[in-house]
N, C-alpha and C positions, 0 to 999 in steps of 0.2 A: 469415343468420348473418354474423356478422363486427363490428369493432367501426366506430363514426362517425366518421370524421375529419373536424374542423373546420377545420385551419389544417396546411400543411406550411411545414417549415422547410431550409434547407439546411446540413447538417454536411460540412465538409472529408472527413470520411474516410470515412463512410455517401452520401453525398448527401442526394435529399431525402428527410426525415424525416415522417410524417404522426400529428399531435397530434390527442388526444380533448379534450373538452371538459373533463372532470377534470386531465386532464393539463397542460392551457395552467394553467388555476385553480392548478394544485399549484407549474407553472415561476413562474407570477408574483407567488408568494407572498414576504414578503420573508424568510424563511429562506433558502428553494430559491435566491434571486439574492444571495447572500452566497457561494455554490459560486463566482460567477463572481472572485473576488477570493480565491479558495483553489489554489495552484497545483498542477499535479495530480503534480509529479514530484518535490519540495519541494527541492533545490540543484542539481540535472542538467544548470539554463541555465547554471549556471557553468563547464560542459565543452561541453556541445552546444545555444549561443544559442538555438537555435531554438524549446527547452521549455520554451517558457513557457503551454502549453496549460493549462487548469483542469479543476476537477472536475465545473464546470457542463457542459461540453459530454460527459467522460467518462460522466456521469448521462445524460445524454440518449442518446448512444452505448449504451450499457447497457441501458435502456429498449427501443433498437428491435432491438440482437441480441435482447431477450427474446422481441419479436412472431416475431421470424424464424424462432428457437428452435422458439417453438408450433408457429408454422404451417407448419414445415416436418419437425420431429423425431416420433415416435410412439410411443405408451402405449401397450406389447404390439403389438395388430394396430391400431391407431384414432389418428388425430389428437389431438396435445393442445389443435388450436384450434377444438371442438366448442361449448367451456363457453367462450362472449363475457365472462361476469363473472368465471370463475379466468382468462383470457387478459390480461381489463384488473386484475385481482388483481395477478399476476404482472409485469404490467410496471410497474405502480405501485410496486412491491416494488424494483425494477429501477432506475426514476428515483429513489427516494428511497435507495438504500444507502449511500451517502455523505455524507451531508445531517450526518452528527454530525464532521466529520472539523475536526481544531482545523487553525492557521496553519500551511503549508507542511506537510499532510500529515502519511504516515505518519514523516518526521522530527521533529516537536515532538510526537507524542503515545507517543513512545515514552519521552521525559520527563514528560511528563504523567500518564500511567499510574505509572510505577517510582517517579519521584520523590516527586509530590502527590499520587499515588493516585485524580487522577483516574478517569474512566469510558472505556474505550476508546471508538472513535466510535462504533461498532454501538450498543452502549448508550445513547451520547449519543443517538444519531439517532431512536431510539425513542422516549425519551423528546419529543423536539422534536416527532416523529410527532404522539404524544399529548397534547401541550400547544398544538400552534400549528394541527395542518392539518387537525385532526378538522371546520369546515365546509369544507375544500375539497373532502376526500375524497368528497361527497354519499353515496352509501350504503354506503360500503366501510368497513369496519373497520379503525378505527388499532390496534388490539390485533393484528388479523390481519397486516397490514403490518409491522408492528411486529415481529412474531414470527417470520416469515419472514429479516427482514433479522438479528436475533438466532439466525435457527436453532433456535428454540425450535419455531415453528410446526409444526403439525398436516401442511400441504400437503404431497404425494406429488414434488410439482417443486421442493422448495426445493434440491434440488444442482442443479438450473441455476440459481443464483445464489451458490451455495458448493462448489465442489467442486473436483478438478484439472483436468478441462472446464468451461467456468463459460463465462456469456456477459462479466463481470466481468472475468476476463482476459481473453478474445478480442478485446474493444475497448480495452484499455489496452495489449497487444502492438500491436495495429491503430495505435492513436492514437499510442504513445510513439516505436513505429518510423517515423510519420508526422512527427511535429514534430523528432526527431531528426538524420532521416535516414538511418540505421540500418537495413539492408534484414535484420534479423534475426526483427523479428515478422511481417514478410509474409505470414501464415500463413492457408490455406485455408479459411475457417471453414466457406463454403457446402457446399465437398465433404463436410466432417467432417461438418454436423449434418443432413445427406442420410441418413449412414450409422448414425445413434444414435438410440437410443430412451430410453427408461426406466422401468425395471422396478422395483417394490418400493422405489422410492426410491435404484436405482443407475443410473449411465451406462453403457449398454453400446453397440457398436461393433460391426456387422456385417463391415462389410468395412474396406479400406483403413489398413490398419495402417502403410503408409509414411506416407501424411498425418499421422498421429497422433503417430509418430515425428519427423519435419516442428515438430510443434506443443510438443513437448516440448523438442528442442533448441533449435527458436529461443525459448523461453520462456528456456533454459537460457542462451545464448549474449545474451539480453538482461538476465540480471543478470549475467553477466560483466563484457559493454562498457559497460553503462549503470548500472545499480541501484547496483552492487557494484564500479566504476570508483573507482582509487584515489583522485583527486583529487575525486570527488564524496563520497566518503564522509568524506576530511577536512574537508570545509566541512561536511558533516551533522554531527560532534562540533562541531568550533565553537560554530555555529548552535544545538546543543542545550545546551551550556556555557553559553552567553550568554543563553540564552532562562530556563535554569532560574535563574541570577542576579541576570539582570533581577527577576523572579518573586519572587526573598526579598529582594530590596532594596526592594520594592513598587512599583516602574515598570511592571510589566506586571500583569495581574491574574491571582489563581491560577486555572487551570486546574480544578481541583477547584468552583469555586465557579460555575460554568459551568452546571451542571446541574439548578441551585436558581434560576437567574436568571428570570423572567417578565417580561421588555421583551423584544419581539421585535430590535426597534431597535439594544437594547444588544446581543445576541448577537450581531445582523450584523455589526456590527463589528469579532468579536472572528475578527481575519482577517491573510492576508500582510499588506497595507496598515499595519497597527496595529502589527505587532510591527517591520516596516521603520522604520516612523517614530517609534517610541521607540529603537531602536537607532541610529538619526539623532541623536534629541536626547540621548543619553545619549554619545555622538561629540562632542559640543559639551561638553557641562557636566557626564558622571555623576563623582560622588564616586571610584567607585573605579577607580584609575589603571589594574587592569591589566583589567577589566572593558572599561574606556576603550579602551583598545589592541586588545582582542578584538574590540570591534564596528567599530574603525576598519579595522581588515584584513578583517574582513565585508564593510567597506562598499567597500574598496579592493581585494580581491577577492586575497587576497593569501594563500593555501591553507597549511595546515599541512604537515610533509613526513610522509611515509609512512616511520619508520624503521625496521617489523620488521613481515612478512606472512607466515602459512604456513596454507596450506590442509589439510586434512585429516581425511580420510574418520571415517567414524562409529565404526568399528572402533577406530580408536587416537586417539580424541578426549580422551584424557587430558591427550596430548601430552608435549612434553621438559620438560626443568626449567626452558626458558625460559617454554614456555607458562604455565607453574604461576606463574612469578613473575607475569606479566602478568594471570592469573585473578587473584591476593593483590592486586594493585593495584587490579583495576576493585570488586572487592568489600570495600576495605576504603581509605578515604580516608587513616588511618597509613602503611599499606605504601605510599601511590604518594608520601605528603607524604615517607617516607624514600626513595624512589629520586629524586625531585625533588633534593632536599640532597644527594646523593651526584655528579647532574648539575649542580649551579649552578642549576637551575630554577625558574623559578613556576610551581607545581605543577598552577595551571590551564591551563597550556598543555603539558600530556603527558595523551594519551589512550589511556586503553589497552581493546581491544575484545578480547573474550573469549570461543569457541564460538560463533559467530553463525554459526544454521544455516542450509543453506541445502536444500531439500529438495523434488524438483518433485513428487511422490504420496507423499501418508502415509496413516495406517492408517485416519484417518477421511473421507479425501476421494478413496481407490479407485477404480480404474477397469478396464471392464469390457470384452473382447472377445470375439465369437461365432464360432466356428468350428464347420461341422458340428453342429452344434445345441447343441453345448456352451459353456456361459459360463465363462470363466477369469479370471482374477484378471491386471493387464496386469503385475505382478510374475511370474507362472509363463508369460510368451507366448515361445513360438517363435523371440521375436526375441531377437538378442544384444541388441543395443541396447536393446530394453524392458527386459530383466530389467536391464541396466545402471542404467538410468534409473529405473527402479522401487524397487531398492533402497540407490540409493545417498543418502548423506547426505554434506553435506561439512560440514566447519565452519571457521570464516575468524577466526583470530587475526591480531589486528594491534596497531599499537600510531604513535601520530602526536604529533609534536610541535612545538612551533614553527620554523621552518627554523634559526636560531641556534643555538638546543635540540640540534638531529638529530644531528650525529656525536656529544656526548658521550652522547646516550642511548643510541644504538645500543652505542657501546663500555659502558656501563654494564651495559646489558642483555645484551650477550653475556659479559660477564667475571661476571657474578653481584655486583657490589660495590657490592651495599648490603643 
C-alpha cells in the first residue's frame, strides 16, 4: 500500500515534497504553470517585500499537507490512507484547488465576480479541470475532482479541503507567515492532525484544545497584520478600481469571457504579468487622465489614505449614521458621485468598504471537539477563548481616498454634508 513516488521536489516551507506520476503530468501541464505567475497574497509585497510567493507553490504546499492529512488523521477507528486511489483523489483535489484563480488573487476576483459577473475561481477551476486536464488525470475523474474542489462532491473528506481546519489554510498560514515574516501563522499543524479524525463528514478533535486555540488566533492575528493591514487593503481598492476600468475601456479582457475561452495558451496568460503590463502601457498613453494617474501611483506605489475605519461585531453591524452613509455610497455610484462634489473629488479616488466580514468558524465550516466521549460543537467548548472565537463576527468599515482627498473627506464624512 501506498502511493509511487517518482520525482521529489524541494518547497521552502514543507521541504522535500515527493510527486506521483499524475501529479508531475498535472504540474506540467501549461494551465497548472500559469499558478507560477499568479501571486498568491495579491498587494501584501507592497507592505511586506518579501510576498511575493505564488499559488503555484501554495498548490503544491496544499497537495502534500493532504498526503500528511491522510496519512496521519483517522475515519472513526481506521486510517484515511488505506484507499491509494481516494489518497491520490484527494490530493489531486488539493493540487488543483486554485488552478481557477484570476491575476493577483482573491483581490481581482472579487471584481470579477460583483462587477462582470464572472465565475468565482472554484467554478473557473472546474471547468479548466474538465476542459484541459481530463488526459493528464489518467484514470481519475475530472467531474470527481471537479466536485470536490466545488464542494458539490459525494467524498466523506471534502472538509479537509473546505472547512475551518482545512489543509488549504494550514499551508497559506505556513507559507504567508514564511514569506512575510510574520511569526503569526506558525502554527502546529503536526500536533493538530495527530489529534483529529473525521466523522460523518465533520472535523472533530480529541485532545489539545490549546493548539487549536493556537490555530485560530494566529489565523486571527494574520488577517489583522497582514490580510486586513491598512495600507495593503488601499492598494487592493486601487488595484480593483483600475483593473475594472481597464476592463470597460477594453485594455484588459473581460473577466467573464474567461470561461468560454478554449486556447490553453490564451488563458495562461491571463495572469499578474498581463494586467502589470497594460497597467504600464496605459501609464504611458491611456486616454483617460484620471485612470492614468491611478495606475501611475500603482506603479509608483504611492497608497491611498485610510480616512475612516471601524470594526464592529455582528450584533450591531448596522452601525452609526456614518456607517449608513458609507453603505449608500459603496452601493449606489449617485451617493458617492454626490459626497465626491461635496469633497472637491474624482470620485474614483474615494473608496468606500462596507461590512466586510470577517469570521474564523461559520455555520457551515463547524468544528468539532471530543471530550469524554462526547462531541461538542467548538462554539459550546469550555473554553473562554473558543466560545469567543466561535461566535464572533467582526465587520470592517472603512472608507480610503486619495492622500490630497483625505482630510476633506474625512470632515465630510464626519459632518454628514452631503
Amino acid at each position: 500500500m501506498g502511493l509511487k513516488i517518482s520525482k521529489y521536489i524541494f518547497d521552502n516551507v514543507h521541504g522535500h515534497i515527493g510527486l506521483t506520476d499524475v501529479e508531475l503530468k498535472v504540474i506540467d501541464s501549461t494551465i497548472f504553470q500559469r499558478l507560477r505567475r499568479i501571486r498568491q497574497t495579491g498587494c501584501v509585497d507592497f507592505v511586506y517585500p518579501g510576498a511575493i510567493h505564488t499559488r503555484f507553490s501554495h498548490s503544491i504546499g496544499t497537495m502534500f499537507l493532504m498526503g500528511k492529512f491522510l496519512s496521519t488523521a483517522k475515519k472513526g477507528g481506521d486510517s484515511l490512507a488505506d484507499d491509494d486511489d481516494e489518497v491520490q483523489r484527494m490530493r489531486l483535489a488539493a493540487l488543483l484547488h486554485d488552478i481557477g484563480h484570476y491575476p493577483f488573487s482573491h483581490t481581482i476576483e472579487q471584481v470579477a465576480v460583483n462587477e462582470f459577473g464572472a465565475m468565482n475561481h472554484e467554478a473557473l477551476g472546474a471547468g479548466f479541470i474538465k476542459k484541459f486536464l481530463k488526459e493528464k488525470l489518467d484514470n481519475y475523474s475530472t467531474a470527481d475532482i471537479a466536485g470536490i474542489i466545488e464542494k458539490k462532491g459525494k467524498s466523506s473528506l471534502k472538509a479537509l479541503l473546505s472547512s475551518a481546519f482545512d489543509v488549504d489554510k494550514c499551508d497559506y498560514l505556513l507559507r504567508d507567515s514564511y514569506y512575510t515574516g510574520v511569526s503569526y501563522g506558525e502554527i502546529e499543524v503536526d500536533r493538530l492532525i495527530q489529534t483529529m479524525s473525521i466523522e460523518d463528514g465533520r472535523i472533530i478533535f480529541d485532545r489539545d484544545e490549546t493548539e487549536l486555540e493556537s490555530f485560530l488566533l494566529g489565523r486571527y492575528h494574520m488577517y489583522r497584520a497582514i490580510y486586513h493591514h491598512k495600507t495593503v487593503v488601499g492598494f487592493e481598492q486601487m488595484l480593483k478600481r483600475a483593473f475594472g476600468m481597464l476592463v470597460k475601456e477594453g485594455e484588459v479582457r473581460n473577466p467573464k469571457d474567461i470561461a468560454s475561452e478554449d486556447n490553453e495558451i490564451e488563458i495562461s496568460g491571463y495572469d499578474d504579468n498581463m494586467l502589470s503590463q497594460k497597467m504600464h502601457e496605459y501609464a504611458l498613453n491611456g486616454r483617460n487622465k484620471g485612470l492614468r494617474d491611478l495606475v501611475q501611483a500603482l506603479i509608483k506605489r504611492v497608497p491611498a489614505a485610510l480616512v475612516y475605519m471601524e470594526p464592529r461585531p455582528a450584533g450591531d453591524a448596522a452601525g452609526n449614521a456614518i456607517e449608513k452613509r458609507i453603505a449608500r455610497m459603496e452601493a449606489d455610484s449617485k451617493e458617492l458621485n454626490k459626497f465626491a462634489e461635496k469633497c472637491g473629488a474624482d470620485p474614483m479616488w474615494i473608496f468606500p468598504i462596507s461590512l466586510r466580514k470577517l469570521s474564523l468558524i461559520d455555520e457551515k465550516s463547524d468544528l468539532y471537539i471530543r471530550k469524554d466521549k462526547e462531541i461538542k460543537s467548538l462554539k459550546s467548548s469550555d473554553s473562554l477563548i473558543m466560545r469567543m472565537i466561535g461566535s464572533m463576527t467582526l465587520y470592517d468599515t472603512r472608507v480610503y481616498a486619495k492622500q490630497e482627498y483625505a482630510k476633506r473627506a474625512r470632515q465630510a464624512l464626519m459632518q454628514g454634508r452631503y
